[in-house]
C-alpha positions, -999 to +999 in steps of 0.1 A: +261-718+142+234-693+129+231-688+088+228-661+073+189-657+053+192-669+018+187-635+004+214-627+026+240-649+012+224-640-027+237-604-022+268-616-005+280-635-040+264-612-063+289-586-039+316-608-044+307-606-086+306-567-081+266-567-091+256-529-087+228-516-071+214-542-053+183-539-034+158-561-015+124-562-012+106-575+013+070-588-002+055-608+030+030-581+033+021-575+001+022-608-021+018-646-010+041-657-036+075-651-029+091-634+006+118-613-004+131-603-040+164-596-043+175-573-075+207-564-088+225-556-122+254-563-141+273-543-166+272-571-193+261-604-199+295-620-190+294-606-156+252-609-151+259-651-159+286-648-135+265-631-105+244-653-109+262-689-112+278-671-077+249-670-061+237-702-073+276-714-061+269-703-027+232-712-021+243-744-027+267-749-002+237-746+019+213-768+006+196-744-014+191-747-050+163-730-074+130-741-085+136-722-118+164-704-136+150-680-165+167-662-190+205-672-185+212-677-223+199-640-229+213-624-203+190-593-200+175-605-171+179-635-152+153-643-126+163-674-105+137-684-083+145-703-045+110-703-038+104-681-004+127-656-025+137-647-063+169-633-076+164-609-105+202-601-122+196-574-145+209-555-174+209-517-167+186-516-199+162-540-191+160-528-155+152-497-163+123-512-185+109-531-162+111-514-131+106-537-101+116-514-078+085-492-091+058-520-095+067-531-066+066-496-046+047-506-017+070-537-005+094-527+020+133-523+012+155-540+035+182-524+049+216-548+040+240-550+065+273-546+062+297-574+052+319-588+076 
């Protein structure tokens, strides 16, 4: 049986959490240190933990687990990081500060495929 990419699954339970926006950038040809990012954001810091305890629910079920979790307590942004690819779970306000999608411009955005 073929599995699905982590990043894959990530935006599969942060769907299941109904994360908004969520994007993915693909870095392999413009940073060494991570493959894909995967960004999405919540509409409070309830649903933000719970997108991403999801994701970490799922990648688990597959053997994957993070390196690193960051800013769970806060909630504003949570960056959870799986090595070959990080999970940024934002707040609309801090997203819009920080801008990933911007800074990171020249990283290709992968097209998600539909759910089955």
């Amino acid at each position: 049986m073929l599995t699905a990419p982590g990043w894959l699954t990530a935006v599969r339970a942060a769907e299941s959490k109904k994360a908004l926006d969520i994007r993915v950038l693909d870095l392999r040809e413009v940073t060494s240190f991570a493959d894909f990012f995967v960004i999405c954001s919540g509409s409070n810091p309830k649903q933000i933990q719970a997108i991403t305890e999801e994701i970490g629910v799922e990648l688990g079920k597959l053997g994957e687990y993070p390196v690193s979790v960051e800013g769970f307590a806060n909630a504003e942004w949570i960056l959870v990081d799986f090595g070959d690819y990080l999970i940024h779970v934002f707040s609309p306000k801090a997203r819009a500060f920080y801008e990933l999608e911007r800074l990171w411009r020249h990283a290709k955005v992968v097209e998600i495929p539909p759910g089955v």
